[in-house]
N, C-alpha and C positions, 0 to 999 in steps of 0.2 A: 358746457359739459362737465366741468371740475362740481357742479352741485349733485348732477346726475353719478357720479363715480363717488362723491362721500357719502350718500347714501347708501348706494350698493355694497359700500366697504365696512358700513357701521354693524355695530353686534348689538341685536334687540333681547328684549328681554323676554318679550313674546312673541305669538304669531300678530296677532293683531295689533301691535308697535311697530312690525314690520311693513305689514298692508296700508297701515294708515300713512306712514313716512313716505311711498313708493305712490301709492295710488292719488296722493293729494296731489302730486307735482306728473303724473300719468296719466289721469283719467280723460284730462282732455282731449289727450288724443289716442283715446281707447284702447289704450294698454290693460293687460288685468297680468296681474306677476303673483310667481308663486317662490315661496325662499326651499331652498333646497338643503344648507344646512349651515351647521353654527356651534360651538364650541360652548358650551356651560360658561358664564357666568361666574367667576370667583370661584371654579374648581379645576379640576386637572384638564389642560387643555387636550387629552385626547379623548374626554369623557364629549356627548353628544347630547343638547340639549332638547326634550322631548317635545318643547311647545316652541321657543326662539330658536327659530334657523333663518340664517342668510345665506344670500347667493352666492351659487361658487365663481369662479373671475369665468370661465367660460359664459356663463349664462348671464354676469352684468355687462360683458362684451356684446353680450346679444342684445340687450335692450339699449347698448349707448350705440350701437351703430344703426338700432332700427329707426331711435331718435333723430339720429343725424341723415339718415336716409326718408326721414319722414313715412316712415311705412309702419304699418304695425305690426309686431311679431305672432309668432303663433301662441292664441289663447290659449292659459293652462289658470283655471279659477281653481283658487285654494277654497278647500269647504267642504270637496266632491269627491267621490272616489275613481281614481282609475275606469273604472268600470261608465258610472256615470257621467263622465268627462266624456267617454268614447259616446256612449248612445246619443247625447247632448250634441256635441260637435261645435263647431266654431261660428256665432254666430254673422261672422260677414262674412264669413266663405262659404262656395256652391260647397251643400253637403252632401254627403255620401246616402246611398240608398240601404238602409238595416233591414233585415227580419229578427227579431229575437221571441225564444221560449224559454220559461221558466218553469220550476216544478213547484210545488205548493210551498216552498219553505222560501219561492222568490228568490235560487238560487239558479244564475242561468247554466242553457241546458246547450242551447243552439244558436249560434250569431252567422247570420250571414252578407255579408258587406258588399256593397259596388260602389268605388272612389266613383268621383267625380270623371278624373281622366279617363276611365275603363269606358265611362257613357260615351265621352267625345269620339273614341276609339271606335263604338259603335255603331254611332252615327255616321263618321264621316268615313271610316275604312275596311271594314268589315263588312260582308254579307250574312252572315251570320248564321253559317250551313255546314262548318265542320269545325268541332268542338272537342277534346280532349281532355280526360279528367283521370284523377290522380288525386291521392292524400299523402300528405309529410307530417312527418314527428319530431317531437322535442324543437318545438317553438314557443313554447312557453311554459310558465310554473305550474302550470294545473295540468297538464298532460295533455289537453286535447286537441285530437287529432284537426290538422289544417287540410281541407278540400280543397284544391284549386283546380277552377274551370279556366281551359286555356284558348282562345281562339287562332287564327293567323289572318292574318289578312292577304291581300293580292300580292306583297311585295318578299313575302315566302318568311315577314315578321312575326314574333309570338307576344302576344299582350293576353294578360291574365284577366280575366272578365269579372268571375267571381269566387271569392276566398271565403270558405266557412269551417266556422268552429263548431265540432260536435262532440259532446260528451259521449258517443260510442262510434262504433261503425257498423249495427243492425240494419237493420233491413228498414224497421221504424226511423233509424235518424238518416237514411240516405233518403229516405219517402218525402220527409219535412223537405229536406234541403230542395230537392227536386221540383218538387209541387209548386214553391216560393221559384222558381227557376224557370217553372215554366211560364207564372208569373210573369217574369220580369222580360222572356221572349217575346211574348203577347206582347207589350208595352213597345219592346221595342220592332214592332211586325216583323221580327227573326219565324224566318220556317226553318228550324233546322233540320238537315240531312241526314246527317253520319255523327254518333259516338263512338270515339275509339277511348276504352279503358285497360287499365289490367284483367287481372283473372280473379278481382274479387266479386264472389258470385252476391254479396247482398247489394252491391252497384249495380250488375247485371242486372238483375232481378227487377229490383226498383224502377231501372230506367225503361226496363218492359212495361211495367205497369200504368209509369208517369204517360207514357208516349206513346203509350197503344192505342188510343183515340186516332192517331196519325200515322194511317199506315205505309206512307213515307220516309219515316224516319229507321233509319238502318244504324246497326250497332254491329262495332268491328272489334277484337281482341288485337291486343300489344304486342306483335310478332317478336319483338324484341323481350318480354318478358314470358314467352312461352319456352323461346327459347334457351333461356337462363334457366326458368323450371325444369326443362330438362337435362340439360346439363348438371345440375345439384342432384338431380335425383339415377342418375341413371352413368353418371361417367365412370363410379368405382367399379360396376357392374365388369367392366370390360380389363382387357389386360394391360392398356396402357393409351394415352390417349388418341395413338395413330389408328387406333381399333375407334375408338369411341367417334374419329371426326370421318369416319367412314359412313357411322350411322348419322352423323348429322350431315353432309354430304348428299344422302338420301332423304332425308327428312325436307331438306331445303327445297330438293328438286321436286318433291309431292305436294309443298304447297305451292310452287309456283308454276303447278299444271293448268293448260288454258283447255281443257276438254277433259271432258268425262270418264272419256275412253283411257286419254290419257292417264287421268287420275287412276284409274281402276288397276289397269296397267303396271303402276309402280308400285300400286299398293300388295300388289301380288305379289310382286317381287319382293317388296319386303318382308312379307311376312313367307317367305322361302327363305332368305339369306339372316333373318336376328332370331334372338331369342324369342319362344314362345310370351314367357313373363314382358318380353322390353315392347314389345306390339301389343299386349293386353294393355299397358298401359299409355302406352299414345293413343291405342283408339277409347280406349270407356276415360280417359282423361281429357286429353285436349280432338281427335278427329269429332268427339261427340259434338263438339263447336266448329264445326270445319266450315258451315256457310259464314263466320264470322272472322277467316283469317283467309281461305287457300283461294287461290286465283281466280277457277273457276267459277266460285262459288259465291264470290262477291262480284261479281258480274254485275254490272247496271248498278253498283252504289255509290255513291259519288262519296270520295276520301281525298280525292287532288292529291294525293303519295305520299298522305299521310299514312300510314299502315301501325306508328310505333307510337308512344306517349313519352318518347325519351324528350320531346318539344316541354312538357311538364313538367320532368325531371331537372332540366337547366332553369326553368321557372321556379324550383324548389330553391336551388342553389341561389339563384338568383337574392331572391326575398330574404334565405340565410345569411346571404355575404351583407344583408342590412340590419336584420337584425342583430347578429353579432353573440349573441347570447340564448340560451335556451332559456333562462330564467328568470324571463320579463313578464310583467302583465299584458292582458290583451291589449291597452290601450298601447302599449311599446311595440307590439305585434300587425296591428293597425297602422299605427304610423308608416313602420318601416313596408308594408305591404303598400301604403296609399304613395310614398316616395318612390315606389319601384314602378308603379303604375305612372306615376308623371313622367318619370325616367323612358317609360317604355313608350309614350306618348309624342316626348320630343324629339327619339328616335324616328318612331314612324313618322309624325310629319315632317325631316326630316327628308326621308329616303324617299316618300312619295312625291314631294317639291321636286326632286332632283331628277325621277322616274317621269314624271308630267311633263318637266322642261326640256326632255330628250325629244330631239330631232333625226338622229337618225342613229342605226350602231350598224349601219355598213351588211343587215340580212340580205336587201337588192328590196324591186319595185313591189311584190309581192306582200312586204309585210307595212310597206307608207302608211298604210291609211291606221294603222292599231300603232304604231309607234307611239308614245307617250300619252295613249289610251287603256294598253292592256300592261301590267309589270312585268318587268325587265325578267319576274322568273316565267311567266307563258311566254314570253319571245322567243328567249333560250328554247322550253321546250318544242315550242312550233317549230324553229329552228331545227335542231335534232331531227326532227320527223321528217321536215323537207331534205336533209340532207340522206336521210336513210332510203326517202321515194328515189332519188338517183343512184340507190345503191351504194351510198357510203355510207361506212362505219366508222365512227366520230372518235370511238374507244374500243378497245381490247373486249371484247366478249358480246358486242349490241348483237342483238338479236333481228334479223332482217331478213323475219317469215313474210312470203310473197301474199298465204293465204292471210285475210282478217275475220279474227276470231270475237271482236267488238269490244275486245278488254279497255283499251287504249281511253278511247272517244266515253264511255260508261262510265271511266272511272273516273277520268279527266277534265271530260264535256269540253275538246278543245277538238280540229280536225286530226286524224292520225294520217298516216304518210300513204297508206293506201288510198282513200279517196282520189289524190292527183293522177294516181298509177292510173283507177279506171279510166279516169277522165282521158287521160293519153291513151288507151290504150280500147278506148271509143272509134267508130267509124262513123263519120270522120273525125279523127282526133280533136277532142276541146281542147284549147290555150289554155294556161293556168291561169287558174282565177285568183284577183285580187283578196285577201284575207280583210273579214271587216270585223268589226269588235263584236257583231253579232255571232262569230261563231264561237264566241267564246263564252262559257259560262262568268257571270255576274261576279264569283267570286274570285274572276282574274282582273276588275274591272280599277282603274285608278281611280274613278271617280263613282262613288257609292248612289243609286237613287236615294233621292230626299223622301225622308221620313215621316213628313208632317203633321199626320194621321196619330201620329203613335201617342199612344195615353201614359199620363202619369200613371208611375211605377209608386209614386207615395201613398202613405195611406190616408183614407178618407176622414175629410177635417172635422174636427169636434165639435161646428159647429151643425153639421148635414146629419150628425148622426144625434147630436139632443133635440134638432127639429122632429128628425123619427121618431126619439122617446118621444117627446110631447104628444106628438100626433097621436105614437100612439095612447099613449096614458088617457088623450082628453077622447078618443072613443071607444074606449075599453068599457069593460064591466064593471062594477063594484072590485069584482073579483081579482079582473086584470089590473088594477091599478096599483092593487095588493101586492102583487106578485111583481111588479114591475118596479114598486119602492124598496119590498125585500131585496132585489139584485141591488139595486142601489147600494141601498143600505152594504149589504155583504162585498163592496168591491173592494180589491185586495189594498194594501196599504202600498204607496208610492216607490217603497224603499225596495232598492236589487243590491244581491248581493253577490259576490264571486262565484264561479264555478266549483264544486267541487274538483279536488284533485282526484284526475284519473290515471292509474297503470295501465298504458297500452302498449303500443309496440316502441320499436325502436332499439338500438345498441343496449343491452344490457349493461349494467354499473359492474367496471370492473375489463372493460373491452378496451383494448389499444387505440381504439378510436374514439373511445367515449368522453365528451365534454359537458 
């Protein structure tokens, strides 16, 4: 190793004195090294040489231990840019699934990634029937805006599916991302059920359009970030906030109405006890979406209790506490998103090894046979519900109405605690019945059905689609052949280039929190 370590120590005079020095004594075991920096040559040692740079000691530590581990480190080819290093990817590792758009000047527009790890996640633990989405800012130098698609699996875990960059956030770049998305559901035979997003209406909107073919699929609003909206907008109204959590108090109890009647009921009320102004704007604002958030109303859509995107939010943080910097290129943004996805990977299998090998947690005879079949979070709740059919309340405020209103089993797809009630309370009384993994919906399930079916999510190979040129070329017209060497001819030059930098949201420069 002492030849390995004078190399990485020596200062070249160029880049390709560099390459040639590292790569002679590297190549055969497929190393490809980039130098990172280097000090001029016979001038002031804090001046920065623009063509020779060497490695800094962290990253010759990285190549002399991959040596001595016999492994290869992660490819980074000097030549390419950031950008094209990302699209490219590594060529002995399973790659990541892209979409990218460019505008005429070959300046990208839209990237949308799924690591490696996110597909394993897919396949093996995930149902792939409730999905939460959300964008983050100030992830990188070009401004634009980070989409991330979040799944959970049975074990009540959050792993990020898909992560995309879009130079706006219109209606046009939520359409792209989507369509590519529903793509990649196809591919993976995902039917999905429920979107729960925020309150941004060209999300909304899109995801109407993308999924209106399937009129199965149900879209839910951010409980939690309605009711943040409200509060910003409506708390100085009042005289002090014991006023103001009066009306949220009230607001809480209207959406967690299980009847019509009910609903109708409180809304009366409210609009006797507030302001005329503070009820104009809960209903032409947020009740205008009332089938997308209040109890009654989502009735029969399956969310498993997800109702918030606050699950996205810790996936925001999450990916930030890797990144580390807002002011990296994508390919630094990538990285650190495809390391949180492996991260979230050896997590989850992880917690479902450990869920699978459970034998018993003490529920009684009742739950045997779904024990280290269905996750430790449907146990718990099956659990709760058996204990509420005997009339016990587990905690301070459970709700333990006799009549069933069907909210439970709809939202949940597991048994609720009345079913046993009938059954007891049959002539002549049924026994209680053993719980089998069939009454549980799929997406409590430990062990995910196989896939087999599913088609590649890559795009179609250059060789299938110059067999179509030819074909068609050689039964074309005069005409057509014409027209078919013009596109030739006219196809765009190989080279991509960054993003334009975009102003969107995020902490204004100048903000105690701004970095």
């Amino acid at each position: 190793m002492d030849r390995y370590e004078e190399l990485t120590r020596a200062i070249y005079a160029s880049l390709e004195a560099a390459c040639a020095a590292l790569d002679s004594h590297l190549s055969d075991k497929g190393y490809i090294v980039t130098v990172l920096h280097t000090r001029r040559v016979g001038h002031n040692k804090d001046a920065v040489h623009s063509q020779g740079r060497a490695l800094t000691g962290e990253q010759r530590q990285e190549i002399i231990q991959a040596a001595i581990d016999r492994q290869k480190p992660i490819q980074i080819v000097v030549g390419r840019s950031p950008l094209v290093a990302l699209l490219d990817g590594p060529e002995d590792r399973p790659k990541a699934t892209y979409f990218a758009q460019f505008d005429d000047q070959r300046q990208l527009t839209h990237l949308l990634i799924i690591s490696p790890s996110a597909k394993e996640i897919c396949y093996r633990f995930s149902a792939g029937k409730i999905w939460l989405i959300d964008s983050t800012y100030k992830t990188n130098r070009f401004g634009l805006p980070l989409m991330h698609i979040v799944g959970v699996t049975a074990t009540h875990q959050t792993f990020t599916f898909v992560y995309c960059f879009m130079a706006g956030e219109r209606i046009e770049d939520y359409l792209w991302a989507l369509r590519h998305i529903q793509q990649v559901f196809a591919a993976f035979l995902f039917v999905p059920k429920t979107f729960v997003t925020d309150c941004e209406l060209a999300l909304m909107n899109a995801l109407s359009v993308v999924f209106s073919d399937n009129g199965n699929v149900d879209f839910l609003l951010c409980q939690w970030h309605i009711n943040k909206n409200i509060f910003s907008r409506q708390h100085r109204i009042f005289a002090n906030i014991a006023a103001f959590e009066v009306l949220e108090q009230h607001w809480n109890s209207l959406v967690r109405s299980k009847t019509a009647i009910e609903y109708d009921e409180k809304l009366t009320k409210m609009r006797e006890f507030f302001p005329h102004h503070v009820m104009v704007y809960l209903e032409e604002t947020w009740l205008l979406y009332k089938n997308r958030f209040v109890a009654i109303f989502i009735r029969n859509k399956l969310y498993f209790g997800h109702t918030t995107t606050l699950r996205v939010e810790s996936a925001h943080a999450t990916v930030k506490s890797w990144i580390t910097v807002s002011t990296g290129d994508l390919l630094t943004v990538k990285t650190a998103c495809q390391l949180t996805c492996n991260n979230q990977l050896a997590i989850i299998r992880l917690q479902t090894g450990r869920e699978r090998a459970s034998t018993s947690l003490g529920y009684g005879s009742v739950f045997a046979a779904i024990t280290g079949n269905v996750s430790f979070a449907a146990l718990k709740i099956a659990y709760q519900q058996s204990k509420l059919r005997l009339g016990i309340s587990l905690e301070d405020g459970d709700e333990n109405d006799v009549e069933c209103h069907g909210l439970f089993t709809s939202n949940i797809e597991m048994p609720c605690r009345h079913k046993p009630r009938q059954a007891a309370a049959a002539t002549p009384p049924n026994p209680p019945r053993v719980l089998s993994v069939d009454d549980f919906d799929s997406h409590w399930w430990l062990v995910q059905p196989l896939r087999q079916d599913a088609v590649s999510v890559a795009p179609t190979s250059i060789e299938e689609i110059l067999k179509c040129i030819q074909e068609e070329y050689e039964e074309g017209t005069s005409n057509r052949r014409l027209v078919i060497l013009d596109h030739l001819d006219a196809l765009p030059a190989a080279e991509v280039f960054n993003p334009s930098i975009q102003h969107g949201r995020g902490r204004p420069v100048g903000s105690h929190r701004h970095q």
